[in-house]
Every structure is written in C-alpha cells, then in structure tokens.
C-alpha positions as CSV (number, residue, x, y, z in Angstrom):
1,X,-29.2,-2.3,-6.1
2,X,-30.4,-5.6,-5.4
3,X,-33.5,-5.3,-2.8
4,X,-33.2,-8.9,-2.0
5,X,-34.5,-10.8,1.1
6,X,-33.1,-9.5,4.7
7,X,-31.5,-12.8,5.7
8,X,-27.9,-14.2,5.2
9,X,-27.9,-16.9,2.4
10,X,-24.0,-17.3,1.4
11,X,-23.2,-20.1,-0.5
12,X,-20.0,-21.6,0.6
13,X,-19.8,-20.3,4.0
14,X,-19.1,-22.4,7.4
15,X,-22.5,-23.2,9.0
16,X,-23.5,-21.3,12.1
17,X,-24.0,-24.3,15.0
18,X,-24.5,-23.7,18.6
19,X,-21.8,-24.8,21.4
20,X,-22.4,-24.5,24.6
21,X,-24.2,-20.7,24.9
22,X,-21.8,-19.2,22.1
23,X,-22.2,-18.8,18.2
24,X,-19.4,-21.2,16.4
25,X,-18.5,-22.0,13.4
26,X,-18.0,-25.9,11.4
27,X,-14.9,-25.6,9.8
28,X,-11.6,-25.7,11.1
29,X,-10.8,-24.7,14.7
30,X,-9.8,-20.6,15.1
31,X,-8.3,-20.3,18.5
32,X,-9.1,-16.4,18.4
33,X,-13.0,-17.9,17.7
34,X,-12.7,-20.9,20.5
35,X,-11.3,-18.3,22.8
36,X,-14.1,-16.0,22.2
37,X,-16.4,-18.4,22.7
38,X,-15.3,-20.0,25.7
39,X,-15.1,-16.8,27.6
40,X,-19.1,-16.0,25.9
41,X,-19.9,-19.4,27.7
42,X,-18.4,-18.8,31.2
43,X,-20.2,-15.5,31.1
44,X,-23.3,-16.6,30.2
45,X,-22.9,-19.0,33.2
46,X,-22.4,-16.5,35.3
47,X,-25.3,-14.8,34.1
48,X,-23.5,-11.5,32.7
49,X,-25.1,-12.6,29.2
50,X,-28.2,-13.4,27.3
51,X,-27.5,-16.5,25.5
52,X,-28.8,-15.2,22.5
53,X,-27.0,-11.7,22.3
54,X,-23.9,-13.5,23.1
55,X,-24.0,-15.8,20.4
56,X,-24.9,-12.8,17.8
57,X,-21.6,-10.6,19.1
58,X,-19.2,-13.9,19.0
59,X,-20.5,-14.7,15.5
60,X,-19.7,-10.9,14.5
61,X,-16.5,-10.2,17.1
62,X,-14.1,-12.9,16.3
63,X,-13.5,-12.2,12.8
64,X,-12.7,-8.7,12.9
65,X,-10.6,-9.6,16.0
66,X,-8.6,-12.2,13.6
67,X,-8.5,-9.0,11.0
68,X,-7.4,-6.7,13.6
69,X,-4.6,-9.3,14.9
70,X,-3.4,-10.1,10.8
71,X,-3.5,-6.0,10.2
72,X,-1.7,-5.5,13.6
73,X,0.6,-8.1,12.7
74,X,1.5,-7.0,9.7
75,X,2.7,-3.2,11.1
76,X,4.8,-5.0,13.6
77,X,6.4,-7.1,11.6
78,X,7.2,-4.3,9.5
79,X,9.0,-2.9,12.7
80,X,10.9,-6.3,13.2
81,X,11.5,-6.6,10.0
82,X,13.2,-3.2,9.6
83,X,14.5,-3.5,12.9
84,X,16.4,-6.7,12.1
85,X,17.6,-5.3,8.6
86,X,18.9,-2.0,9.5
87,X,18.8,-1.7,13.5
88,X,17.0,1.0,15.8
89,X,17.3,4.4,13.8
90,X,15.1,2.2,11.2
91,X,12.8,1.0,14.0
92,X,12.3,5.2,14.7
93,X,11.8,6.3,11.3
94,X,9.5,4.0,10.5
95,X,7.7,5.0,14.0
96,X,7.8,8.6,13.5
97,X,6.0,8.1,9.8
98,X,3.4,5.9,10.8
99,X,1.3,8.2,12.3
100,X,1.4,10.7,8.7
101,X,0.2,6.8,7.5
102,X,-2.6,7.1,10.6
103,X,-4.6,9.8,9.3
104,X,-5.8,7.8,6.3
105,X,-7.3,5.7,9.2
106,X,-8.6,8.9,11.1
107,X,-10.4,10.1,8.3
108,X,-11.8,6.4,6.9
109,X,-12.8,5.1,10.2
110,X,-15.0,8.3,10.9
111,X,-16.5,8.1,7.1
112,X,-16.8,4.5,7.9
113,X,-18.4,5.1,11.4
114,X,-21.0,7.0,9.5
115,X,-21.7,3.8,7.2
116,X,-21.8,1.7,9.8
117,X,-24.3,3.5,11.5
118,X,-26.5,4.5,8.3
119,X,-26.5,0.8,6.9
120,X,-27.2,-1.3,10.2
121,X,-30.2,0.8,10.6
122,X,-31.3,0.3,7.7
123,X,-30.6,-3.2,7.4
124,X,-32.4,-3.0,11.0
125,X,-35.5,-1.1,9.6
126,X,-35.6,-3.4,6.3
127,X,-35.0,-0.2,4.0
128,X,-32.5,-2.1,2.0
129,X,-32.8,0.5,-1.0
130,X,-30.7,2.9,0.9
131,X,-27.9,0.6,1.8
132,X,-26.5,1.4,-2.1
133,X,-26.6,5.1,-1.9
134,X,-24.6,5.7,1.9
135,X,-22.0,2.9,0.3
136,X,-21.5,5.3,-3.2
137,X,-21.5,8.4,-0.9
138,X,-19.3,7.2,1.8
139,X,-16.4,6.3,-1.2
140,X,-16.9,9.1,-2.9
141,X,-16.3,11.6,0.6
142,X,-13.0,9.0,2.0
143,X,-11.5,9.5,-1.7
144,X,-12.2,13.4,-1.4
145,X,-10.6,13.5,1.7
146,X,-7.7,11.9,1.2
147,X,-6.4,13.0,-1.8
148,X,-4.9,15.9,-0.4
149,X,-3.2,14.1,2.2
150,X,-1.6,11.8,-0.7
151,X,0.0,15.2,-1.8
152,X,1.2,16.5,1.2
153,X,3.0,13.3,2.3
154,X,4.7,13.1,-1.4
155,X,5.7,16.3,-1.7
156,X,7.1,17.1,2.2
157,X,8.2,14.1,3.7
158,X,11.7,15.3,5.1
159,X,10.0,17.8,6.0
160,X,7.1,16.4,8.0
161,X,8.9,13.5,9.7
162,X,12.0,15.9,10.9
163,X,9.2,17.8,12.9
164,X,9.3,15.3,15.3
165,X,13.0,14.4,15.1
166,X,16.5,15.8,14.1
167,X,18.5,12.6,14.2
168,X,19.6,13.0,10.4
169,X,19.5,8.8,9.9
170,X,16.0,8.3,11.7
171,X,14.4,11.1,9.4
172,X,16.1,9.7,6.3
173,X,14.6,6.2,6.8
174,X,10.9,7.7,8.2
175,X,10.8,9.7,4.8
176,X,11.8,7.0,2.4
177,X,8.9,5.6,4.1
178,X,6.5,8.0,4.4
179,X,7.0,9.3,0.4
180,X,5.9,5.3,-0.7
181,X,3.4,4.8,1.5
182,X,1.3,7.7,0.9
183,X,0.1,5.9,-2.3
184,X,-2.1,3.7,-0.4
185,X,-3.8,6.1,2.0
186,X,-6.9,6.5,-0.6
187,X,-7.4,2.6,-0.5
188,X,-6.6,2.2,2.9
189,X,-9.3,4.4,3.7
190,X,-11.7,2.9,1.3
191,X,-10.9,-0.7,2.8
192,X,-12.3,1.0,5.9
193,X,-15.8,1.9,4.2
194,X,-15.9,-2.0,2.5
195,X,-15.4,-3.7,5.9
196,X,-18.3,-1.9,7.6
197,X,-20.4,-2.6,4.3
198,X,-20.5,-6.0,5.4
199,X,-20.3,-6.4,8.9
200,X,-23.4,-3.5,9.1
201,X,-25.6,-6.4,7.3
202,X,-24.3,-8.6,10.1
203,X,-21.2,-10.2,8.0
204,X,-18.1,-10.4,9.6
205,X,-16.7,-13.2,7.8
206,X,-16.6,-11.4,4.6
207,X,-14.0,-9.1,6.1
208,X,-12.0,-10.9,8.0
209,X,-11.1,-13.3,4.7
210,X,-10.5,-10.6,2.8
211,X,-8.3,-8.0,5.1
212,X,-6.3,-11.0,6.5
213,X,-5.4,-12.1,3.2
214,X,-4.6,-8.7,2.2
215,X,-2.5,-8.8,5.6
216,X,-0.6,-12.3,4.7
217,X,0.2,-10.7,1.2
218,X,1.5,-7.5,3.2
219,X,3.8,-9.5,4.8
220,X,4.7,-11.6,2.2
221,X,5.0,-8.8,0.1
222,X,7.4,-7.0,2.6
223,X,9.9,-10.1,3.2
224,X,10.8,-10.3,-0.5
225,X,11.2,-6.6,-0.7
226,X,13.7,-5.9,2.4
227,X,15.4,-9.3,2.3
228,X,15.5,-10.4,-1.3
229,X,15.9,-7.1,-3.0
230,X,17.5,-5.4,-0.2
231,X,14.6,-2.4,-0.4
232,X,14.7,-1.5,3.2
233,X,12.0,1.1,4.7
234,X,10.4,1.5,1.0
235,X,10.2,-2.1,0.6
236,X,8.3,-2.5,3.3
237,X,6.0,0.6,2.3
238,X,5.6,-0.5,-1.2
239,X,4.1,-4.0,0.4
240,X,1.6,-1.8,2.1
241,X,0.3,0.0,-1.0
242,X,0.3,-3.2,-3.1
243,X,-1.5,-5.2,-0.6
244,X,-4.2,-2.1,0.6
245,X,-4.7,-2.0,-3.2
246,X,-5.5,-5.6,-3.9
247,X,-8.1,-5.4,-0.9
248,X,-9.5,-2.4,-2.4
249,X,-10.2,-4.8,-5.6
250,X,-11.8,-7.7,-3.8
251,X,-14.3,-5.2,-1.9
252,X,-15.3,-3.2,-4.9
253,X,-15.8,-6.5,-7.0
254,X,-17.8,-8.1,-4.1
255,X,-20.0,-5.3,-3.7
256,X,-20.6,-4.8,-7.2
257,X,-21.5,-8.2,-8.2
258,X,-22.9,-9.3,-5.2
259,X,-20.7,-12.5,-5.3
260,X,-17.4,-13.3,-3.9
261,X,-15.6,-16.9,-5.8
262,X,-15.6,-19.2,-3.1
263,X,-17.8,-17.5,-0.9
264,X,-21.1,-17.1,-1.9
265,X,-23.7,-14.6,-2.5
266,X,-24.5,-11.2,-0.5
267,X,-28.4,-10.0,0.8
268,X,-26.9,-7.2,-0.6
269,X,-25.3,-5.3,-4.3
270,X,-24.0,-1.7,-5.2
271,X,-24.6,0.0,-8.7
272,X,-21.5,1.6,-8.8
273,X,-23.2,3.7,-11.7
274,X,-26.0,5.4,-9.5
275,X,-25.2,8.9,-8.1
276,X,-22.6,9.2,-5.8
277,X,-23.0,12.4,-3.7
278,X,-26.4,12.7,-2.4
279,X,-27.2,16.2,-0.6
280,X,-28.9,14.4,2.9
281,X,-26.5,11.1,3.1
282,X,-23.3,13.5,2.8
283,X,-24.7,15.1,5.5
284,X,-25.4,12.6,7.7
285,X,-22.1,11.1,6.9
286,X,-20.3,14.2,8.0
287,X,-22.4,14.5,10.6
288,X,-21.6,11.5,12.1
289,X,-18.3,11.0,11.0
290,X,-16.4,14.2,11.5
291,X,-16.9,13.8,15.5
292,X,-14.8,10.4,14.9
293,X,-12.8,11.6,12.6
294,X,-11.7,14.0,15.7
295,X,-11.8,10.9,17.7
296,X,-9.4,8.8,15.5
297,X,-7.2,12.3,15.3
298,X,-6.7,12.3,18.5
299,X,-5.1,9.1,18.7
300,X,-3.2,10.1,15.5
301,X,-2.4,13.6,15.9
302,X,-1.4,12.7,19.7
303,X,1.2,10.3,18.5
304,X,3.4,13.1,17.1
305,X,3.9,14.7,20.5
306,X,4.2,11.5,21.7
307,X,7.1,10.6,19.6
308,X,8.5,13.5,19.5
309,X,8.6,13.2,23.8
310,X,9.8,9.7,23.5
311,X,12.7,10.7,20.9
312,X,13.8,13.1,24.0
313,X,15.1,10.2,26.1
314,X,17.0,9.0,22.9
315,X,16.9,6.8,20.4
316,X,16.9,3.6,22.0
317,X,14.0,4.7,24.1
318,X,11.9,6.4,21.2
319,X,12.9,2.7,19.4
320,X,11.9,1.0,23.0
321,X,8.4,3.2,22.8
322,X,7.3,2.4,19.0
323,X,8.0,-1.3,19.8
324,X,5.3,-1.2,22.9
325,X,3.2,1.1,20.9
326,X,2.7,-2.0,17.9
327,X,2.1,-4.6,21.3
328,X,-0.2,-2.5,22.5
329,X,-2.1,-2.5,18.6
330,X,-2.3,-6.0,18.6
331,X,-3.4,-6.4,22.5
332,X,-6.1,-3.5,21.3
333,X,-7.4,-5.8,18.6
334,X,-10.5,-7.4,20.5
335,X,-12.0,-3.8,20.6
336,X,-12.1,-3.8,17.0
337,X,-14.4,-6.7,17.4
338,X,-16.3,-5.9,19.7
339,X,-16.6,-1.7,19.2
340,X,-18.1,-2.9,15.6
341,X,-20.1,-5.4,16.6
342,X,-21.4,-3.4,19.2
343,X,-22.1,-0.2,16.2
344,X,-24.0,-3.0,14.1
345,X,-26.3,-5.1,16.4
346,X,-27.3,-1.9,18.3
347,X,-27.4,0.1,15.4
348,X,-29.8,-3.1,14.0
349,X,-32.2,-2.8,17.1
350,X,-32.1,1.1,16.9
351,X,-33.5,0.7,13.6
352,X,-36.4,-1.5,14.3
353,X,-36.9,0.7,17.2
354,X,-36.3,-1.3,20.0
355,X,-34.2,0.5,22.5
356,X,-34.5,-1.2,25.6
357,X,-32.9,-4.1,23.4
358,X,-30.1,-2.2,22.5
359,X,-29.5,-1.1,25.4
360,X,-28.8,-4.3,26.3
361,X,-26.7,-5.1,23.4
362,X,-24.5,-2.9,24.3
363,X,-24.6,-2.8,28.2
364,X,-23.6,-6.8,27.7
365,X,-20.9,-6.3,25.0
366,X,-18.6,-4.2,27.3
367,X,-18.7,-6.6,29.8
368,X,-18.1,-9.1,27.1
369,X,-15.0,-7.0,25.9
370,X,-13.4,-6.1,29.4
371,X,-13.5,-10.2,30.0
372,X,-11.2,-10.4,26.5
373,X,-9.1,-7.7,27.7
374,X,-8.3,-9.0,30.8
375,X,-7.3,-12.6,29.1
376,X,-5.3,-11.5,26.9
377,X,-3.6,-8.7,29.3
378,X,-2.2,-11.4,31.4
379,X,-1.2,-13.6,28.8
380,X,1.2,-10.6,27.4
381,X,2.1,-9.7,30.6
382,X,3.3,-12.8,31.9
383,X,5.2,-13.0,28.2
384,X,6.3,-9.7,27.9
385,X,10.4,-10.6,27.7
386,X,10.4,-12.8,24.7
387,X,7.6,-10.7,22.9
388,X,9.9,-7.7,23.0
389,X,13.1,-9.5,22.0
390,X,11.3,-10.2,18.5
391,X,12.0,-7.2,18.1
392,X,15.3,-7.0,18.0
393,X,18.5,-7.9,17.1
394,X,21.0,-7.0,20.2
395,X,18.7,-8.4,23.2
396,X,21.5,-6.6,25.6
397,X,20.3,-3.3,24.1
398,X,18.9,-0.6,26.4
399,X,15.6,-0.4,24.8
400,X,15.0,-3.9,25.4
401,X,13.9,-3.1,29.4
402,X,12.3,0.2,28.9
403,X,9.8,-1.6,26.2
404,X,8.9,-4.3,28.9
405,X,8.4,-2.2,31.5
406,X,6.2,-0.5,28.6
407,X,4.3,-3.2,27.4
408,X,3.4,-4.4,31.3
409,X,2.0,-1.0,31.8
410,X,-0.2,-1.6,28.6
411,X,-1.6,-4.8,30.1
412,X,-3.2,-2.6,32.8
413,X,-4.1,-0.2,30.6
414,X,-5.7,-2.1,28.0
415,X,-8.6,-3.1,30.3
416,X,-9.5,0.2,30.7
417,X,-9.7,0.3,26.5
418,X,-12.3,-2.1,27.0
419,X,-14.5,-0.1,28.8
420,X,-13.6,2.7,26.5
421,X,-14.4,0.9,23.5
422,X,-17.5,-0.9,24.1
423,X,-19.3,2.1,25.4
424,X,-18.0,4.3,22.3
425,X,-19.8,1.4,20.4
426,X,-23.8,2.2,21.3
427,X,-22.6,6.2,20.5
428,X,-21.3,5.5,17.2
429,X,-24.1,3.2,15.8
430,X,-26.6,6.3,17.5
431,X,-24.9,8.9,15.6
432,X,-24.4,10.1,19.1
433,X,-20.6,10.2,18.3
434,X,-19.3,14.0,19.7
435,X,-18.4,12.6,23.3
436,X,-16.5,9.9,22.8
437,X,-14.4,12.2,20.7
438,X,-14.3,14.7,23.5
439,X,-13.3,12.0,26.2
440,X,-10.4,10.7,23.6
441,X,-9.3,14.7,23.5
442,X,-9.1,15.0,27.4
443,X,-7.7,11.8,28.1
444,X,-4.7,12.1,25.3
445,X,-4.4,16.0,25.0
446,X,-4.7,17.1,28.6
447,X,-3.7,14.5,30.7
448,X,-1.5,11.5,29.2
449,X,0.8,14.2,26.8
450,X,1.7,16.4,29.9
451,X,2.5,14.1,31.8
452,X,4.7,12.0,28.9
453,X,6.4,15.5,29.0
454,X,7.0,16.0,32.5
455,X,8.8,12.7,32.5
456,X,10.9,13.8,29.6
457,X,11.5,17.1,31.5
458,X,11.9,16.4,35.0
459,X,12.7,14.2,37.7
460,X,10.1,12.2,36.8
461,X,11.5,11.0,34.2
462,X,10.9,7.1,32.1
463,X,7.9,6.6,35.0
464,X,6.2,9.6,33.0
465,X,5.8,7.2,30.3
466,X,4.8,4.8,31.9
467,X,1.7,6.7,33.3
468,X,1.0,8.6,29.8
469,X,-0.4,5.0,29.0
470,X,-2.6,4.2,31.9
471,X,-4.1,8.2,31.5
472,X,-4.8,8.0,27.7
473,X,-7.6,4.9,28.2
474,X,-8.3,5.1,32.0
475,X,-9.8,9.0,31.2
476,X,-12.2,8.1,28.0
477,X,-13.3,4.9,30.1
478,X,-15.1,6.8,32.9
479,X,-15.9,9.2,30.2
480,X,-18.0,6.9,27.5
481,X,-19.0,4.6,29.8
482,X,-21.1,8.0,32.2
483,X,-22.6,9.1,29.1
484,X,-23.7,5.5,27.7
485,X,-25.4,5.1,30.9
486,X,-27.0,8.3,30.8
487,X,-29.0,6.6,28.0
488,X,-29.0,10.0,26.1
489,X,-27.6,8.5,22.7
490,X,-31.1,6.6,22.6
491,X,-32.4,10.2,21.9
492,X,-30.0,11.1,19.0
493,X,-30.4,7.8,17.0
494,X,-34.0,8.9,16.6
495,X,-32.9,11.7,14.1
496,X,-31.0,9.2,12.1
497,X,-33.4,6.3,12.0
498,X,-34.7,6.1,8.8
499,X,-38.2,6.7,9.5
500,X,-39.0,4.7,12.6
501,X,-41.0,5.6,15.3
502,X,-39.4,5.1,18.3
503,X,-40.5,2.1,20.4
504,X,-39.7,-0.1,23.5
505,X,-39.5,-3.4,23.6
C-alpha cells in the first residue's frame, strides 16, 4: 500500500472555501450541505461551536447525510412502490422481510465500526502502513460472516417471514422478497467497510457519490422491474442486489487503484494481494465490533417483535407501522452524518493523542446533531399528512391516521436519537463500544417492546405504539450521553492507539 503524504490531494474534487463559520463546498448548491451549514453558523454565533471543529464536521457530515437520505430513499420507495402495485399485504411483506435484509447491516456496521476506529487512528497517528491491512481484514471477516446468513435466508424464507405473521398473502410477498434479496447481503455489508475506508481518512465525498449513485440506480433499477416487467416484490429485491453489487465494484476498484475517473486520486491504496487475516487486527476488529454488532442487532432483532406486535392490530396497522418506520429512517439520516464524523475526527485526535481535543469534538458534535434533529423534526411534523399519503393508494384507508399519528411521535423521538447518536460516536472511534450496545438493549428489549405489547394486549391499546417510539431513543440517550461524560472511553482508546502515548492538549 501506498504510504503517501497525510493530506487530501483529489484531483477533480469541489474546492473547500469558507462561508460564514462553516466548511462549504464550490460547486453546485446541496440544500442538505446549505442546511448544514447554516445551522453550523447560527451555532457558532451562539457560541455552542469552535469555528474550526465545525467546519471539519460539516465538511464530513453532509455527505453521508445526502447518502443516508438516497439509501433511505430508496427502501421507502421500495414500500410505495410495492404499496402502489399490489396494495397493503405487499407493503407488510416487504416490512416483515426487511429486517432478515437488516442483519447484513448489523453485522457490517459493527465490522465497519471496528475500521472506522482502527483507520482514523491511524490516519490520526500518521501510521499509514496499517490502514491496508484493517481494510483486507475487515472484508475478509464481513464476507465470513455473512455467508451463512445468505444461506439461511435462501433456503427458509416461508419459513422465517411466517414467524412473525400468518396472513398467507403478507408471507408470500415477504418471502419472494426475502429469497432475492439475500444475494446482496455480502456486498451490502462490504459497502459498509468501503464507506468507512474513506471517511476514516477524512473523505466523505467519496462515499456519498458513490452510495447515492448506487441508490439512484436502485431506484431506477426497481421502477423498470415492478412497473415494466410487472416483477413485483422480487423486482424490487433484484434492484437491491444489482445496485449493492455495482457499489461493491466502484469501492473495490477505488481502493485498489487509488483513483476514482472523475474524481481524483486517494492519500491512500490497498494491495488486495497482501494477507488478509492478520492474528492482532481480527482481534481488534472483533473486539470492537461485536459490541456494535449487538448494538445494530438490537435495532434489527427488535424489529421482529416489533412487527410481529404491530401485525396484531391488523394489517392495515402493521402496513400503517412499516410506513412510519421508513419516515422515521430517513428523519434518522443526520445521525449517520454526524455519528461517523464524530468516530473519525475523534478517533483522528485520539490518535495523535490529544484527548482534551476530542473531547471536544465530540461534546460539540451532539449539540451540532440535536440542532439538525430538531429542524428537520418540525419540518416532518408540520408535513406529516401528505408524506404518509405517498404512500398509498386509498388515502381513506385506516392506516392512513395511525401512520401520522406515528410519524408525529417520531418527530419527538428523533431528537432524543440525536443525543443517542452523537455520544455513541466518541465510544465507537475509542473502541469503548460495549455501552452503547447495552443502552440500545435496555431501551428496545426492556422498555419500548413491553410496552408495544401492552398496547396490543390491553386497554392501552394503538397509544402503546405510540410510546414504544419515544422509549426506544429517549432510554439510550440518557444512557450514552452519562457515560460519554464520564470521560471513561478516553481510557479505553489508549489500548487501541497504535502506539501513542497518551497526551493532553
């Protein structure tokens, strides 16, 4: 691999210029960028910011936002677009398979959590020779991983989607699905470990190009399937294995070459012939991924209780609960942004050993994220009526209500995600990543499934629901954000720096 310079020379890319206190970028005007920036700028004012760590965590947070938004996008079109072909029991089927889909998520995001943290550090620390080896070992564990799961979903998807549901046309549709889809959970997963490549050597851009494109092509991909050739549910799977595999592609050519057409050159380049399963990177990996790995389970194994609770108030509720449930992704996209930039500019400063900067790296970026979060929750609160009949074809329907009501509760909720997500972000780039998936466990497992089931059960009844959102975020929030100011993950990164001795500012 390519030791290069530390600095980012891309040929090709937009020039970073300062606006006001917040990074921006000359080329065409990105509202999800402007937005960003704007609200950077007003913070800064108010003296919630530095000027210079805001700048750094716009220039990294939009673009994964924008990728978060086109990947979000793209699973709730796939709703509407099933939903608008073949009605409701389409709309559940497709709901009650998604979360099978999940898992390749659960386990690439914790591999990927373990990049992320290995690579900033040592982008931090200047130890560029390592960077190669934790990107070989980290593909190498997501594929091993996954595999199996490619066989389970092929082989028993009746079987596995009428666990959660014994309406005969909702599991037909959900297992069409699920059988097609579980082609692209090995690249899905792998996409996972290319994205943090990039934005743990302080590229964001890279990713965002490349996932959204893959997201356009999804949809794109998905239109022509269910509408021209009348494919239904596996049309719209099949779009999600071509396009997760085309990604896959682009990130393996980029890294190898060091060179993306159009783009420019990388600080970094992989030899995809060195070795691939090193004894002490594997072990960090796991270390630090299998606590996320539980993390991301949670929020993936949870969802089949979930649904299986929602499909006891019927159909047009459990069809009412997996439209909110693709709202709520995209409302959740600014975490993505900000969790990961958070991972890689305190992971950076971890590195070089300064903690007291770090600290405030991450310390700034959740106030930075709540601000998003409560933007964008009003904006889909106030609009909540005409984003939910998108979704549908029969706007008279009984779901219609129940998924407003739904998505309004999100809009509170979603703050709380905020303060969930940007402390889980200093953990994760410490390796420090075993309470965040504890708090996700308490808050999911213990309080917002018992009481989705006491409103399926009792007198509660659809208000259950309605607080099962609220508890799943509100719970991890006081959580993560307790033990990020307990300033004990400062401790842990020291066993994963790679040889630094700790220092203050």
């Amino acid at each position: 691999m390519s030791s290069g310079r530390c600095v980012r020379k891309r040929r090709g890319y937009p020039r970073p210029v300062s606006y006001g206190s917040v990074l921006l970028v000359s080329s065409v005007p990105n509202p999800i960028r402007l937005v960003v920036a704007a609200i950077g700028s007003l913070l800064v004012r108010l003296g919630l910011l530095d000027d210079e760590r805001a700048r750094r965590t716009a220039d990294l947070a939009w673009p994964r936002i924008v990728t978060g938004i086109a990947r979000m996008s793209r699973s709730a079109v796939d709703v509407a677009m099933v939903g608008t072909a073949l009605g409701t029991a389409a709309i559940g089927g497709v709901g009650l398979a998604s979360p099978f889909w999940g898992l390749a998520f659960a386990v690439g995001g914790g591999i990927a959590a373990g990049s992320i943290a290995l690579i900033s550090q040592r982008f931090g620390g200047r130890s560029l020779d390592g960077i190669g080896q934790a990107v070989r070992s980290s593909a190498a564990v997501v594929v091993l991983l996954t595999l199996p799961l490619v066989a389970a979903f092929w082989t028993f998807a009746p079987e596995l989607v009428g666990l959660l549901s014994d309406e005969r046309a909702v599991v037909d549709y959900g297992s069409a699905y699920l059988r097609v889809v579980s082609l692209g959970v090995p690249f899905a997963a792998l996409n996972l470990i290319g994205s943090r490549v990039f934005i743990g050597v302080d590229d964001a851009w890279t990713p965002m190009v490349v996932r959204s494109g893959g997201a356009i092509s999804n949809i794109a991909i998905n239109a022509v399937l269910i509408f021209g050739f009348d494919m239904g549910v596996v049309g719209a799977a099949l779009g999600t294995v071509l396009s997760n595999v085309l990604v896959t592609a682009v990130f393996a050519g980029t890294l190898v070459t060091g060179r993306l057409p159009g783009v420019g050159e990388f600080p970094v380049r992989v030899d995809p012939f060195g070795p691939y399963l090193s004894r002490d990177v594997v072990r960090q990996l796991v270390t630090i991924g299998l606590p996320v790995i539980g993390r991301n389970g949670v929020w993936t194994v949870a969802e089949f209780p979930m649904l299986a609770i929602a499909a006891l108030y019927g159909q047009e509720v459990l069809a009412a609960f997996v439209i909110a449930r693709r709202i709520w992704g995209l409302m959740n996209t600014p975490g993505w942004g900000f969790g990961l930039a958070s991972s890689s500019l305190v992971g950076q400063e971890l590195g070089a050993g300064h903690e007291t900067t770090a600290e405030s790296y991450g310390r700034e970026i959740i106030r930075y994220a709540v601000a998003v979060y409560v933007l964008s929750g009003a904006i889909v609160f106030v609009l909540a009526d005409p984003i939910v009949l998108a979704f549908v074809d029969d706007p008279t329907a009984r779901s219609v209500p129940v998924a407003t009501t739904l998505v309004r509760v999100a809009c509170l909720a979603i703050v709380f995600q905020g303060i969930s997500g940007g402390s889980a972000g200093p953990l994760d780039a410490s390796g420090d990543t075993h309470w965040p998936f504890a708090s996700q466990f308490l808050g999911m497992f213990c309080c917002s499934i018992p009481i989705a089931y006491l409103g399926a059960t009792t007198a509660l009844g659809i208000l259950g629901l309605y607080l099962a959102f609220v508890a799943e975020t509100a719970i991890p929030a006081a959580l993560n954000y307790y033990r990020f100011r307990s300033n004990v993950w400062k401790r842990v990164s020291r066993d994963y720096r790679p040889g630094a001795t700790p220092a203050d500012d």
